[in-house]
N, C-alpha and C positions, 0 to 999 in steps of 0.2 A: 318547728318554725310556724309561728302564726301569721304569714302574710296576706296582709289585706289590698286587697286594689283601690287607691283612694283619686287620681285622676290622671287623664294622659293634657300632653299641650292641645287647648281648643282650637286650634290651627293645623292639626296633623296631617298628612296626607299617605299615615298611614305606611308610610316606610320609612319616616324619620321622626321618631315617636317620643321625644321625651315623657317621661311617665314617672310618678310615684306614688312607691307603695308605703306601708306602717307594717313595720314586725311591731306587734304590739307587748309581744312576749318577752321581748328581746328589750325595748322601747328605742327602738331605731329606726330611722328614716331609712329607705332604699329606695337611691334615684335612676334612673338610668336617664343620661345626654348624653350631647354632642360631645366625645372627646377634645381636649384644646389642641392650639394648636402648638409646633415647638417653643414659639414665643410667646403664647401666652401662659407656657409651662414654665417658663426659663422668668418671666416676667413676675410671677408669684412664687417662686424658687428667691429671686432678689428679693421681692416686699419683705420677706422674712426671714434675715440672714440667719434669727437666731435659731430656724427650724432645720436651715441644710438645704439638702437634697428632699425631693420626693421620692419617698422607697419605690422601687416595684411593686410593694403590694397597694399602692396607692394611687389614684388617678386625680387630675383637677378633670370637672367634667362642666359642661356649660347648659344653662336652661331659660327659655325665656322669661322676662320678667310676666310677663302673663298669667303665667304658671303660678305666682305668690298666693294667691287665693288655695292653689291646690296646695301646696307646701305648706301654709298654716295650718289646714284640715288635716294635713298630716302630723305635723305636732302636735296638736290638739288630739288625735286616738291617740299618741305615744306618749304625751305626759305622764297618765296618771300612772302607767306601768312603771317607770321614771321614779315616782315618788315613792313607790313603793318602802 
């Protein structure tokens, strides 16, 4: 796994740290946030009847908008592995 460290939230304080990285190998984003909460898990479970449930091996996770600058820089290493 080639993971790269691409930015944490500029607001952090460091115990609640949303962050992401670029597997660039992979060409995947890995975020870590806030998990949601019941409702807003059950709220995107409804927006998309025709998805179902949210498996267990899956999370909604939440990140501040702030954070978008970092998330682009992250697509941006993962693209080109992507076009491969």
């Amino acid at each position: 796994m080639a993971l790269r460290f691409v930015g944490i939230d500029p607001n952090t304080d460091h115990d609640h740290c949303p962050t992401v990285w670029a597997d660039e190998e992979a060409g995947e984003l890995v975020i870590q946030g806030w998990k949601a909460s019941p409702e807003l898990r059950a709220a995107c479970e409804s927006d998309t009847p025709a998805n179902g449930t949210i498996p267990d091996s899956e999370e909604i996770i939440r990140i501040p908008a702030r954070m978008v600058p970092i998330i682009r820089k992250a697509c941006d290493a993962v693209e080109p592995s992507a076009v491969q």
